[in-house]
PQR file with spaces between the fields and no chain letter, atoms N, CA, C, O and H, PARSE charges and radii, in Angstrom:
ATOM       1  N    UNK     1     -28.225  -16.500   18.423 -0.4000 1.5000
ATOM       2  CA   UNK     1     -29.406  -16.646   19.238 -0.0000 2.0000
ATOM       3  C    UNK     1     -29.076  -16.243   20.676  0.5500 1.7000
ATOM       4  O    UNK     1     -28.031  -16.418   21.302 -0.5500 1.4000
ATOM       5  N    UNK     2     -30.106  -15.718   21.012 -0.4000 1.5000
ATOM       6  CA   UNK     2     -30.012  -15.222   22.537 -0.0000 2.0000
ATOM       7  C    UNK     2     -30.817  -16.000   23.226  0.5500 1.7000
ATOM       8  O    UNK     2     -31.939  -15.937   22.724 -0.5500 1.4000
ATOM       9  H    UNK     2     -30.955  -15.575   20.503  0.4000 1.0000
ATOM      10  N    UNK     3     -30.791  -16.569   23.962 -0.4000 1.5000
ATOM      11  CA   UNK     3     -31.644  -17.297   24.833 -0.0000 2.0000
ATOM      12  C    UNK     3     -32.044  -17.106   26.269  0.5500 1.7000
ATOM      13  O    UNK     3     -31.351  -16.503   27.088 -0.5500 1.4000
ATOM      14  H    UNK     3     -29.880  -16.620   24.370  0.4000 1.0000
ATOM      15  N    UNK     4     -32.808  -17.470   26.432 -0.4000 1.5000
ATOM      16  CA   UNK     4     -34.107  -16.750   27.805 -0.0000 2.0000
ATOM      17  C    UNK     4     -33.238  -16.997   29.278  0.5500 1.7000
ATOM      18  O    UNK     4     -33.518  -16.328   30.273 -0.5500 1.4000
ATOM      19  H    UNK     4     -33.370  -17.960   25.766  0.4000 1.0000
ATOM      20  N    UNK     5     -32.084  -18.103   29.292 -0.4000 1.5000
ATOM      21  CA   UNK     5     -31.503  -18.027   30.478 -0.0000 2.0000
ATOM      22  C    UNK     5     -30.177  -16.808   30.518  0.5500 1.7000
ATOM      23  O    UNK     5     -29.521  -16.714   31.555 -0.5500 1.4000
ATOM      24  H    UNK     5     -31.857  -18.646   28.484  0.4000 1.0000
ATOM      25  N    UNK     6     -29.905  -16.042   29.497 -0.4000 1.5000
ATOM      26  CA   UNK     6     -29.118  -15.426   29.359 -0.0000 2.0000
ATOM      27  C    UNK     6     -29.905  -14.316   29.594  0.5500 1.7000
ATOM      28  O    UNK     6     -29.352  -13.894   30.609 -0.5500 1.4000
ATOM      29  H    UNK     6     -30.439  -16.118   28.655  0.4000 1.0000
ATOM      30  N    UNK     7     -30.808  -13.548   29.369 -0.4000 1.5000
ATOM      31  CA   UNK     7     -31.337  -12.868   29.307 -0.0000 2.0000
ATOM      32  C    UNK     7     -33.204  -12.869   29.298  0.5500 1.7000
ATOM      33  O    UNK     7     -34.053  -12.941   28.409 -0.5500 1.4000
ATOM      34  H    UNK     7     -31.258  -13.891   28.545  0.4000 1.0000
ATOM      35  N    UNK     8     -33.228  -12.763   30.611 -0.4000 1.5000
ATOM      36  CA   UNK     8     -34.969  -13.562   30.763 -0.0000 2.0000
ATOM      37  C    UNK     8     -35.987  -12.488   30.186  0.5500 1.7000
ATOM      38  O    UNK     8     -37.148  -12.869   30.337 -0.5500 1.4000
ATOM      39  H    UNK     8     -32.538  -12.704   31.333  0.4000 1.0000
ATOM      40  N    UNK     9     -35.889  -11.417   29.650 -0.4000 1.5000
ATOM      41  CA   UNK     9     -37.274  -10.648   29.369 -0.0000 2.0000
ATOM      42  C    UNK     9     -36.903  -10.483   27.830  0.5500 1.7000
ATOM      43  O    UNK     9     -36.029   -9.639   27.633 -0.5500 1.4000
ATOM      44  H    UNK     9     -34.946  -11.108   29.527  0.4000 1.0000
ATOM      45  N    UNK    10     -37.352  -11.064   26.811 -0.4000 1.5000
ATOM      46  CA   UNK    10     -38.004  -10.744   25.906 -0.0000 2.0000
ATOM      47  C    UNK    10     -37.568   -9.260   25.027  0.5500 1.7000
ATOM      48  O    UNK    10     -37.114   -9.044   23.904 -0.5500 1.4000
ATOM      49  H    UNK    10     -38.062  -11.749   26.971  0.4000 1.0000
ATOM      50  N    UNK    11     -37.890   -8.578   25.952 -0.4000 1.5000
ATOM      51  CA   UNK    11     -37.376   -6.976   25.523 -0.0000 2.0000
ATOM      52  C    UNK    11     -36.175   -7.195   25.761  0.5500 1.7000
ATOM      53  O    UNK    11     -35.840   -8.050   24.941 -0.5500 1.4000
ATOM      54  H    UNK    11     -38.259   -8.754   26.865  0.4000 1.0000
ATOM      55  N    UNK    12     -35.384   -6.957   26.345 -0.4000 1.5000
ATOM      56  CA   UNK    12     -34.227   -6.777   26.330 -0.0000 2.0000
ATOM      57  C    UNK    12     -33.612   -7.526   25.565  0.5500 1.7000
ATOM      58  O    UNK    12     -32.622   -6.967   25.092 -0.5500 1.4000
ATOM      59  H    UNK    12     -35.656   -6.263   27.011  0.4000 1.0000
ATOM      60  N    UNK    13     -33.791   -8.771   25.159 -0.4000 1.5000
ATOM      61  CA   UNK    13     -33.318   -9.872   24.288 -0.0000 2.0000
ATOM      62  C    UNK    13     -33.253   -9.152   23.002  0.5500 1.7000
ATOM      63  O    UNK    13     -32.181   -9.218   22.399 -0.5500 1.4000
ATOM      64  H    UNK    13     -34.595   -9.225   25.543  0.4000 1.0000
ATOM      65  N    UNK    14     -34.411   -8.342   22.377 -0.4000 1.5000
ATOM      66  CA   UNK    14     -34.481   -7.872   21.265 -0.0000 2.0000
ATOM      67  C    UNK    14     -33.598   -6.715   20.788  0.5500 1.7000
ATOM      68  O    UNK    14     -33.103   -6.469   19.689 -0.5500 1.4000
ATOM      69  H    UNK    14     -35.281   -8.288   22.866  0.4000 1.0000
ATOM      70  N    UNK    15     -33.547   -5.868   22.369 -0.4000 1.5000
ATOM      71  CA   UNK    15     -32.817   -4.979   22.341 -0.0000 2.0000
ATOM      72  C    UNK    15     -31.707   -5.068   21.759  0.5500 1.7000
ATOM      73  O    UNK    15     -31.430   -4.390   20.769 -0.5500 1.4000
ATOM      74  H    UNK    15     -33.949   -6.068   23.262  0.4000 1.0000
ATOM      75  N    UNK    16     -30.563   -6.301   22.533 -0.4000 1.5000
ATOM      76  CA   UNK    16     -29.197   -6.543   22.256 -0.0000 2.0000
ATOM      77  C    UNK    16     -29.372   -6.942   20.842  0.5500 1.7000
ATOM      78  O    UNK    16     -28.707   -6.324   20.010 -0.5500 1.4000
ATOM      79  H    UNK    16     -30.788   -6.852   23.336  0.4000 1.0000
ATOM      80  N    UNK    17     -30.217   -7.941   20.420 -0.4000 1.5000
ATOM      81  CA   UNK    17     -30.350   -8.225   18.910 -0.0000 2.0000
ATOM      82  C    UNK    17     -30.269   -6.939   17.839  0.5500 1.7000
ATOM      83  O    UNK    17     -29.402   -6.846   16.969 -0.5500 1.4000
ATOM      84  H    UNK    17     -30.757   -8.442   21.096  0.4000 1.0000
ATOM      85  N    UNK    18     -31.188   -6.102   18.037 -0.4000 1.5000
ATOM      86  CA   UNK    18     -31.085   -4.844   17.366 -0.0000 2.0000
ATOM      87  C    UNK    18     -29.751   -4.150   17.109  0.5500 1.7000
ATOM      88  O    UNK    18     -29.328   -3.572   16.107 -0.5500 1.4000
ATOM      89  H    UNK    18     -31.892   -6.177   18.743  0.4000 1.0000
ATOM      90  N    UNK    19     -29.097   -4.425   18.567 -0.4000 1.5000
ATOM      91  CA   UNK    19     -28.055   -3.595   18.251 -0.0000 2.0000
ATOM      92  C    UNK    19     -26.568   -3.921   18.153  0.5500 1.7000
ATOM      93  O    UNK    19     -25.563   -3.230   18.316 -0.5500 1.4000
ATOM      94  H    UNK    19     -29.440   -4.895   19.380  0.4000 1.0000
ATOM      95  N    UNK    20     -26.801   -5.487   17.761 -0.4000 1.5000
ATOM      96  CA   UNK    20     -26.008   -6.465   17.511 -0.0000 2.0000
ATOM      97  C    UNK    20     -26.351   -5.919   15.491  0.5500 1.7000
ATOM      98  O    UNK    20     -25.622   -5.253   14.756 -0.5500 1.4000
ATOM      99  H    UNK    20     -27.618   -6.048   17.629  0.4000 1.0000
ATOM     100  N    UNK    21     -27.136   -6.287   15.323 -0.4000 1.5000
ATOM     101  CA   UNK    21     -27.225   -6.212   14.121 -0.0000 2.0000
ATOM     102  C    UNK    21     -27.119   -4.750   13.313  0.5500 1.7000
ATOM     103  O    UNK    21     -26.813   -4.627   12.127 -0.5500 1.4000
ATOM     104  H    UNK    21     -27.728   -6.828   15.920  0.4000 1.0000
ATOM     105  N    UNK    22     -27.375   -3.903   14.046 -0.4000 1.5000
ATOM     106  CA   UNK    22     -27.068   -2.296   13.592 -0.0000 2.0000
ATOM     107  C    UNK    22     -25.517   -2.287   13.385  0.5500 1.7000
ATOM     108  O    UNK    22     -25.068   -1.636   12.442 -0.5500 1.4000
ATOM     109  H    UNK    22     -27.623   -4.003   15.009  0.4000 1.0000
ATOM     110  N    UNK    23     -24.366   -3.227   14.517 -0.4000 1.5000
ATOM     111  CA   UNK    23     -23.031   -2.971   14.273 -0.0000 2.0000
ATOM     112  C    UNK    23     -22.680   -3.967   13.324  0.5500 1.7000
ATOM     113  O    UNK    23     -21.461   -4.072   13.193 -0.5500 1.4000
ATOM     114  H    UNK    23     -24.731   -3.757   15.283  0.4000 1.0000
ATOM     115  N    UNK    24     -23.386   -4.763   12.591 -0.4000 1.5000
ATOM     116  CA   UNK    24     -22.971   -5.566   11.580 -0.0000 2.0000
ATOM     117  C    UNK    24     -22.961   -4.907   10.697  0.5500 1.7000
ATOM     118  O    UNK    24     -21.896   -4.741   10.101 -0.5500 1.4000
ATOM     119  H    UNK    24     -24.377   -4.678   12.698  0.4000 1.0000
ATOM     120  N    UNK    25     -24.313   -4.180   10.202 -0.4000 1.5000
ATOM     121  CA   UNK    25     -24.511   -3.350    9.055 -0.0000 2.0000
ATOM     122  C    UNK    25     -23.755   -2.502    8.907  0.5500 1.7000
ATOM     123  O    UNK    25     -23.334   -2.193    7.793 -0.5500 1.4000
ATOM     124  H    UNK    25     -25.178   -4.315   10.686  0.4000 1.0000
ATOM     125  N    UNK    26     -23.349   -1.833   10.161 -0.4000 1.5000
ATOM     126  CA   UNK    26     -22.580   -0.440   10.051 -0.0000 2.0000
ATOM     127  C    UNK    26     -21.305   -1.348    9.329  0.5500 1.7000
ATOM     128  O    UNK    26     -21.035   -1.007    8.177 -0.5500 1.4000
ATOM     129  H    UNK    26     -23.691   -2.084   11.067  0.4000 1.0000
ATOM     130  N    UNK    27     -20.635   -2.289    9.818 -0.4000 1.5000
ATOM     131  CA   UNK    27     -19.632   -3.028    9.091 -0.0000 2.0000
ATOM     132  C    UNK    27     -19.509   -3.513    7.535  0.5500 1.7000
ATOM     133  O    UNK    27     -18.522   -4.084    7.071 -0.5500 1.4000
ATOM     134  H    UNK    27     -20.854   -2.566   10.753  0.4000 1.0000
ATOM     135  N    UNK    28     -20.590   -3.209    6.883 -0.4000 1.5000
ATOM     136  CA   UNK    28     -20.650   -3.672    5.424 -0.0000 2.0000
ATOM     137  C    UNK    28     -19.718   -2.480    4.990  0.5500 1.7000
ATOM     138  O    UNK    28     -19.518   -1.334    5.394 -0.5500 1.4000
ATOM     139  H    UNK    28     -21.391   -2.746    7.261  0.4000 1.0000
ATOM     140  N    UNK    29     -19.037   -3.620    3.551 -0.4000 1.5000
ATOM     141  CA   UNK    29     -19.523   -5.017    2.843 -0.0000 2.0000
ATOM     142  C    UNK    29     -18.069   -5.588    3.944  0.5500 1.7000
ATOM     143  O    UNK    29     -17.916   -6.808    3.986 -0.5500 1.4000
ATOM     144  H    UNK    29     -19.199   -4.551    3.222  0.4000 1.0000
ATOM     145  N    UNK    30     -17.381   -4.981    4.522 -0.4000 1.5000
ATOM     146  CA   UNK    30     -16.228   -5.574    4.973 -0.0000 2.0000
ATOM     147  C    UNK    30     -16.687   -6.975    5.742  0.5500 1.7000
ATOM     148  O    UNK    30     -16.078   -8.010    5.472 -0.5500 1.4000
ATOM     149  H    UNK    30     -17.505   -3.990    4.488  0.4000 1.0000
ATOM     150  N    UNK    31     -17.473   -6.984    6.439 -0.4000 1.5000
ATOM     151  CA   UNK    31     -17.807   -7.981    7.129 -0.0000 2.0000
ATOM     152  C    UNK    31     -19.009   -9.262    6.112  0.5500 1.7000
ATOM     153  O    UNK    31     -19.347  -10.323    6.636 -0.5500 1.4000
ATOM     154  H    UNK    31     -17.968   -6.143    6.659  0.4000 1.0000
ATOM     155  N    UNK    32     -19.405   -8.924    4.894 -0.4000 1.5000
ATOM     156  CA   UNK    32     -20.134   -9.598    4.231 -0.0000 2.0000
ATOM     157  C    UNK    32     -19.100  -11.128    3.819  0.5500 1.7000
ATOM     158  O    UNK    32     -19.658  -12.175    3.493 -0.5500 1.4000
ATOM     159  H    UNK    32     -19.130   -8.062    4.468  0.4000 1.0000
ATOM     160  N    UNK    33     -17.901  -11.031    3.890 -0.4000 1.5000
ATOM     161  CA   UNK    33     -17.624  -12.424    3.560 -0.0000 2.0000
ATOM     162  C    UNK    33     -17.154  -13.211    4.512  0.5500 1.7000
ATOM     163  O    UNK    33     -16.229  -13.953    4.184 -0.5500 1.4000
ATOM     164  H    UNK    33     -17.448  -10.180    4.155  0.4000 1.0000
ATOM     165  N    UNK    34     -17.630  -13.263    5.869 -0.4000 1.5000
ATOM     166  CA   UNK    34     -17.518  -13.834    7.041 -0.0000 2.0000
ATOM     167  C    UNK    34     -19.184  -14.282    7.351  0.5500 1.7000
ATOM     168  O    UNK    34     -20.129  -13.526    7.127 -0.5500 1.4000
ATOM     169  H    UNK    34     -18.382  -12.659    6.136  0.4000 1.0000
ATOM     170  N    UNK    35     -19.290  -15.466    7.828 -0.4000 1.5000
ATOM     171  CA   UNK    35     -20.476  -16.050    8.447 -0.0000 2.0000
ATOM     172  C    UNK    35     -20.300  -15.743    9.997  0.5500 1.7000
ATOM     173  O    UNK    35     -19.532  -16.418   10.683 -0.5500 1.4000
ATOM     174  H    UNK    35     -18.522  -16.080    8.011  0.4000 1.0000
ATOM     175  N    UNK    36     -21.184  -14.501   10.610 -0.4000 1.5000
ATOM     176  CA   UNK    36     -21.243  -14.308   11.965 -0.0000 2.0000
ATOM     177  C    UNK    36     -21.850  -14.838   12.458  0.5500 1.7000
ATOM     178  O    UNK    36     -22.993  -14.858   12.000 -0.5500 1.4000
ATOM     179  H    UNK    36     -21.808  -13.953   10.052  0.4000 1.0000
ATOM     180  N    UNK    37     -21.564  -15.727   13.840 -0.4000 1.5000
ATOM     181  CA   UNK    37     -22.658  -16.046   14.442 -0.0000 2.0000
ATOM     182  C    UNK    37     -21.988  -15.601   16.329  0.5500 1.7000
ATOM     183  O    UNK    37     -21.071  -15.955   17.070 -0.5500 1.4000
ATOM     184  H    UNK    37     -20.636  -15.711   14.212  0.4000 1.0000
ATOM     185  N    UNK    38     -23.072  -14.715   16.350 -0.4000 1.5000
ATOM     186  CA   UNK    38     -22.798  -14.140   17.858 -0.0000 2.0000
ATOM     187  C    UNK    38     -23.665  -15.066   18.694  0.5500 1.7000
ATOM     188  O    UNK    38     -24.804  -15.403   18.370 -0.5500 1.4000
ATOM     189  H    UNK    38     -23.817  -14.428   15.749  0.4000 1.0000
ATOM     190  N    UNK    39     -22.929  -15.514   19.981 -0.4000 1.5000
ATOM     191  CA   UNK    39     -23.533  -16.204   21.008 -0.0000 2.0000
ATOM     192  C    UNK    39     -23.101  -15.350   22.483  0.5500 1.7000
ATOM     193  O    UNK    39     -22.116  -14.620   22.593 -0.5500 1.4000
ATOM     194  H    UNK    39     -22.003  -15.241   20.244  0.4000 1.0000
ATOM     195  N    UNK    40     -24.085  -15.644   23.540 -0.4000 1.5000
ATOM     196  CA   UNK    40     -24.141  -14.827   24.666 -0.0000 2.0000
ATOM     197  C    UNK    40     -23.822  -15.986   25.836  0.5500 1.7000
ATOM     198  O    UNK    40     -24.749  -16.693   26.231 -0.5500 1.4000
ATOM     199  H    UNK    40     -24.885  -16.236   23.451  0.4000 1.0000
ATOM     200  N    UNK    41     -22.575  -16.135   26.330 -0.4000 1.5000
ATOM     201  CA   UNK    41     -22.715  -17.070   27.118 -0.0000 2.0000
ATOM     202  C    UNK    41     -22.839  -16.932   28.375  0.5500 1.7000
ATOM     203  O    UNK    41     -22.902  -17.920   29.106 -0.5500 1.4000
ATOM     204  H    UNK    41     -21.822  -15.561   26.010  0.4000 1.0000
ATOM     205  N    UNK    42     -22.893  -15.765   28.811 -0.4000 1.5000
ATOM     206  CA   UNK    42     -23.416  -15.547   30.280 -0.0000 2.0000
ATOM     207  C    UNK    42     -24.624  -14.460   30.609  0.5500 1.7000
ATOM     208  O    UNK    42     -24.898  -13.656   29.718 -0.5500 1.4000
ATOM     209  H    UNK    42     -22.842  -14.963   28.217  0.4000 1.0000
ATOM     210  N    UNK    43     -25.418  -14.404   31.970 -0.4000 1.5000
ATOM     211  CA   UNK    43     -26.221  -13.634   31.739 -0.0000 2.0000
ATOM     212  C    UNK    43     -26.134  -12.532   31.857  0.5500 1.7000
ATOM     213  O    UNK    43     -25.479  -12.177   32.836 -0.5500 1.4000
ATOM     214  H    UNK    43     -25.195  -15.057   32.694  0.4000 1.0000
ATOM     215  N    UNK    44     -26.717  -11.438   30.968 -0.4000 1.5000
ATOM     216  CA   UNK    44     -26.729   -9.910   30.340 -0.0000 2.0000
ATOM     217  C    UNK    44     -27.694   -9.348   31.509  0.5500 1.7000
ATOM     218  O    UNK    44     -28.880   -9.671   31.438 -0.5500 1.4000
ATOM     219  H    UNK    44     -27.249  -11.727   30.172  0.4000 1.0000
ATOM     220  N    UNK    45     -27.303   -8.594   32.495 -0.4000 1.5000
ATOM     221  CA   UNK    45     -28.199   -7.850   33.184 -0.0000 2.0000
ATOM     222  C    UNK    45     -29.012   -6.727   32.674  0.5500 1.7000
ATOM     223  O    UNK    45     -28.244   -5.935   32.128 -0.5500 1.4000
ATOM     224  H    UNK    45     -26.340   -8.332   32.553  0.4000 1.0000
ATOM     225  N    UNK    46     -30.088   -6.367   32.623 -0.4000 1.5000
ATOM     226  CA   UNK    46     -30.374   -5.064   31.550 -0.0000 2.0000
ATOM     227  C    UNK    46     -29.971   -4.288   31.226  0.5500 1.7000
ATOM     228  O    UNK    46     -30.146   -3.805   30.108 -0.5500 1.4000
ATOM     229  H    UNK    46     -30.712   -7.011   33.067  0.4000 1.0000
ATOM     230  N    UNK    47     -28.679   -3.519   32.821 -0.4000 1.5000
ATOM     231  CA   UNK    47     -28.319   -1.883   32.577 -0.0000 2.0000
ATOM     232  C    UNK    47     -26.920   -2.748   31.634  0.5500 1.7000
ATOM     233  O    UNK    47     -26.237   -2.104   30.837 -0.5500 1.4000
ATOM     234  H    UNK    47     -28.537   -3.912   33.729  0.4000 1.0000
ATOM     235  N    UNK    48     -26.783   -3.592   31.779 -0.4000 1.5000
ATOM     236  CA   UNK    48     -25.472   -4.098   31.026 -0.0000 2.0000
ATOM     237  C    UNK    48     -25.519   -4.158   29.240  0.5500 1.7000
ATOM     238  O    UNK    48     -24.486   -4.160   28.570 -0.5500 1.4000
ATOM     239  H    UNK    48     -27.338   -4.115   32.426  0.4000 1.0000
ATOM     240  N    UNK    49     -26.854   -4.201   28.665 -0.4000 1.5000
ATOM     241  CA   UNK    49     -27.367   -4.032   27.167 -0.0000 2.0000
ATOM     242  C    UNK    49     -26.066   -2.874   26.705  0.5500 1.7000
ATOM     243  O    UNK    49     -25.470   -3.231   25.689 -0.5500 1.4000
ATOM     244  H    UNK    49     -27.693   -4.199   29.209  0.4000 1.0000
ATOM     245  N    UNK    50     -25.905   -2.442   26.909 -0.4000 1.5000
ATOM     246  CA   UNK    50     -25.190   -0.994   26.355 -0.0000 2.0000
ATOM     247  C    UNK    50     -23.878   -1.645   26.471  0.5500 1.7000
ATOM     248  O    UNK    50     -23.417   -1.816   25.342 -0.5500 1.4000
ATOM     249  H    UNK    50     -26.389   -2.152   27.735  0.4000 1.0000
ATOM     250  N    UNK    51     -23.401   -1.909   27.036 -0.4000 1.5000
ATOM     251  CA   UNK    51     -22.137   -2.685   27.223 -0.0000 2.0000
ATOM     252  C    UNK    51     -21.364   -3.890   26.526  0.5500 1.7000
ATOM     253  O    UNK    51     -20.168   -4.001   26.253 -0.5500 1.4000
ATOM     254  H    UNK    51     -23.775   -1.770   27.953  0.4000 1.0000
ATOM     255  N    UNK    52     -22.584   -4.879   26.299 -0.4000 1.5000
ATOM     256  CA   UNK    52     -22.913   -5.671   25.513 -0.0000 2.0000
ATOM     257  C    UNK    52     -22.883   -5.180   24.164  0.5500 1.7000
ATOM     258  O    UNK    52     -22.455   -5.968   23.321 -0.5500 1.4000
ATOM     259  H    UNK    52     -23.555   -4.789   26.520  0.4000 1.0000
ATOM     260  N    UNK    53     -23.218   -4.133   23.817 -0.4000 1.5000
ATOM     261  CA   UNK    53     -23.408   -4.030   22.297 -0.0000 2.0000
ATOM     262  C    UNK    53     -22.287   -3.151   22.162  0.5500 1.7000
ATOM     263  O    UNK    53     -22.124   -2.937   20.961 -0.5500 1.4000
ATOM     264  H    UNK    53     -23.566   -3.492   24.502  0.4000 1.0000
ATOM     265  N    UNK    54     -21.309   -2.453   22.968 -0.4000 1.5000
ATOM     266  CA   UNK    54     -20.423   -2.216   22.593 -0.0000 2.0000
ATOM     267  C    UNK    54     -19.464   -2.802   22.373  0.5500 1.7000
ATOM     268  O    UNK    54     -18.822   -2.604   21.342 -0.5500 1.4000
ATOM     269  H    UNK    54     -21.441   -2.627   23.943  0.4000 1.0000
ATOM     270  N    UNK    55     -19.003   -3.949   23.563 -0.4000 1.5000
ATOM     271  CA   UNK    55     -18.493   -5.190   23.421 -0.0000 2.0000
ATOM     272  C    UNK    55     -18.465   -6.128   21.683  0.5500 1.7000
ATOM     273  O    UNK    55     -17.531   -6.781   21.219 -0.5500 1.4000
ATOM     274  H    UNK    55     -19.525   -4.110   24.401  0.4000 1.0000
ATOM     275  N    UNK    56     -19.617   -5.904   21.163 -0.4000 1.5000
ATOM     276  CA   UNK    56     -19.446   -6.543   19.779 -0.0000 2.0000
ATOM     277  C    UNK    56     -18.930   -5.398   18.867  0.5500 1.7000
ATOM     278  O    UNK    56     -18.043   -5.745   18.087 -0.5500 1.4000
ATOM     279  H    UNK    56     -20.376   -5.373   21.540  0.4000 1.0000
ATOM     280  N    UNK    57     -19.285   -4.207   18.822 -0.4000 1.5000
ATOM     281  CA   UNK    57     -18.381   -3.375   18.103 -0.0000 2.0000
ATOM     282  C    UNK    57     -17.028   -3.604   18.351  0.5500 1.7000
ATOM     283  O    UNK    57     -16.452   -4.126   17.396 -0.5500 1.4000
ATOM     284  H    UNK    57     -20.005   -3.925   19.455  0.4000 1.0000
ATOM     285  N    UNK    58     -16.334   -3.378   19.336 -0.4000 1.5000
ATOM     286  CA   UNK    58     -15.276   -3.930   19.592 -0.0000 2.0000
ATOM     287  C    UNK    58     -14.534   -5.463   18.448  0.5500 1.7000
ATOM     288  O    UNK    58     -13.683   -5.503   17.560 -0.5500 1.4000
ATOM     289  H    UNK    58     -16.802   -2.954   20.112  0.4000 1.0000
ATOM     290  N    UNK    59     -15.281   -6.338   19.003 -0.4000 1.5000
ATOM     291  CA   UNK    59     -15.345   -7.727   18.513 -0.0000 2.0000
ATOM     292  C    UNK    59     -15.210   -7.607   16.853  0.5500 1.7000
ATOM     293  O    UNK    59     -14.306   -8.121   16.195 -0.5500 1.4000
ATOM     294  H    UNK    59     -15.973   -6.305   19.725  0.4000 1.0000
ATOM     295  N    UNK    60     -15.969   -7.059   16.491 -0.4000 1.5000
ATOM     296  CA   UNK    60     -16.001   -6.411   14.840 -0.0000 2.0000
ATOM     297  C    UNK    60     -14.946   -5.808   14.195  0.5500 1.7000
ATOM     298  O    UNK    60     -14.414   -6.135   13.134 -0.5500 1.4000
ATOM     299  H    UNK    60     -16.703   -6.642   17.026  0.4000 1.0000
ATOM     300  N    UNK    61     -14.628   -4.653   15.134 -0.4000 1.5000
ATOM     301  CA   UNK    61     -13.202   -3.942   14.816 -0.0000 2.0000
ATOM     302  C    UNK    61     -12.192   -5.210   14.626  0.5500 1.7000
ATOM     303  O    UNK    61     -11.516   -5.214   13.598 -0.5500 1.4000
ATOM     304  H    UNK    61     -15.061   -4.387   15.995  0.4000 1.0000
ATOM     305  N    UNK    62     -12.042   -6.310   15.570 -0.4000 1.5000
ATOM     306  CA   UNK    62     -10.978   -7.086   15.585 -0.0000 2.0000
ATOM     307  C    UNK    62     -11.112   -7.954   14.505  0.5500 1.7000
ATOM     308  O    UNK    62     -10.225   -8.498   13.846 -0.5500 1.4000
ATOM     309  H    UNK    62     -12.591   -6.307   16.406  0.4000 1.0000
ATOM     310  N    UNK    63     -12.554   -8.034   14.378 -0.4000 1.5000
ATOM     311  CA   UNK    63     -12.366   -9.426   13.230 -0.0000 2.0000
ATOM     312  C    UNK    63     -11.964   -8.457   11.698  0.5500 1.7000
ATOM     313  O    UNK    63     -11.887   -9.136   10.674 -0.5500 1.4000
ATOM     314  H    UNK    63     -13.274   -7.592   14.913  0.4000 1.0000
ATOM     315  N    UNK    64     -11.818   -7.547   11.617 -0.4000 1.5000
ATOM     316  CA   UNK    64     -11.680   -6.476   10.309 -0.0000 2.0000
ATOM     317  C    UNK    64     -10.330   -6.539   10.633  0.5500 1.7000
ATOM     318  O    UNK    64      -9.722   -7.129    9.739 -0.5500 1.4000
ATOM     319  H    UNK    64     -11.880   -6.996   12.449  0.4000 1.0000
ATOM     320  N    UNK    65      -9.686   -6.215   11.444 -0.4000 1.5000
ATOM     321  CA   UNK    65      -7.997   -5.965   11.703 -0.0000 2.0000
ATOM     322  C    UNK    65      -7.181   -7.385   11.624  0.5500 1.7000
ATOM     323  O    UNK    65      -5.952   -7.348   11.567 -0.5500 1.4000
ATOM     324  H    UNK    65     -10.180   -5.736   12.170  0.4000 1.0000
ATOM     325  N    UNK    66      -7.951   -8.771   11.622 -0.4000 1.5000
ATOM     326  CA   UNK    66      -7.451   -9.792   11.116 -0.0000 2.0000
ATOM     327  C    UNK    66      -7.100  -10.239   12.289  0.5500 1.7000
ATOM     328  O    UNK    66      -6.355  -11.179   12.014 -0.5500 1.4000
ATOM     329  H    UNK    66      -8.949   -8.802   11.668  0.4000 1.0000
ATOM     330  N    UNK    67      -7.174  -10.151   13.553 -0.4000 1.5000
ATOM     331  CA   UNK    67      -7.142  -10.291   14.957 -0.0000 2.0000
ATOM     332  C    UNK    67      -7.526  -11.444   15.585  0.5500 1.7000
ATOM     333  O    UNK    67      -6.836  -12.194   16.276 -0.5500 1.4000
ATOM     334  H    UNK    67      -7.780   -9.387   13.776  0.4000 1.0000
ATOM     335  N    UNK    68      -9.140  -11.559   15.176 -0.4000 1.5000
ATOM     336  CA   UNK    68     -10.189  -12.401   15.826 -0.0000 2.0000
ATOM     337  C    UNK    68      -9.840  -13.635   14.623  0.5500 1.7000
ATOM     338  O    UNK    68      -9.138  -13.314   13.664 -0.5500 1.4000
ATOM     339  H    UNK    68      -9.700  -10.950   14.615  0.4000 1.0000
ATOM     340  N    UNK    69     -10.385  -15.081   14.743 -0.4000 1.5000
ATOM     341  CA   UNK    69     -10.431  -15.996   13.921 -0.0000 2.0000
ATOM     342  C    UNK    69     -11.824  -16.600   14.190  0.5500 1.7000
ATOM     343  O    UNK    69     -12.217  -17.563   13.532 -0.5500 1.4000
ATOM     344  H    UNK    69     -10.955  -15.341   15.522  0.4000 1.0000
């Protein structure tokens, strides 16, 4: 969940969601036997969206390489 103090407009909230979830999929089935749950704990400025969603690709790569716990 993304929440409105992290990211106050709506759109953009959806944005990162979208493309949070596009790098999950791209991760199947490797990532299907892990329960993800992505949280945003600071606030995401808009031009920062892109950054952010690369940031979880990243994050993904590691949890596949046995890295992340």
């Amino acid at each position: 969940m993304i929440g409105a103090k992290a990211i106050p407009r709506a759109v953009d909230r959806n944005r990162l969601r979208r493309r949070l979830r596009e790098t999950l999929r791209a991760a199947r089935p490797a990532v299907e036997i892990y329960d993800v749950i992505v949280r945003v704990k600071r606030a995401v400025a808009r031009n920062e969206i892109l950054a952010a969603g690369a940031e979880g690709v990243v994050l993904v790569e590691k949890l596949l390489a046995g890295k992340v716990a």
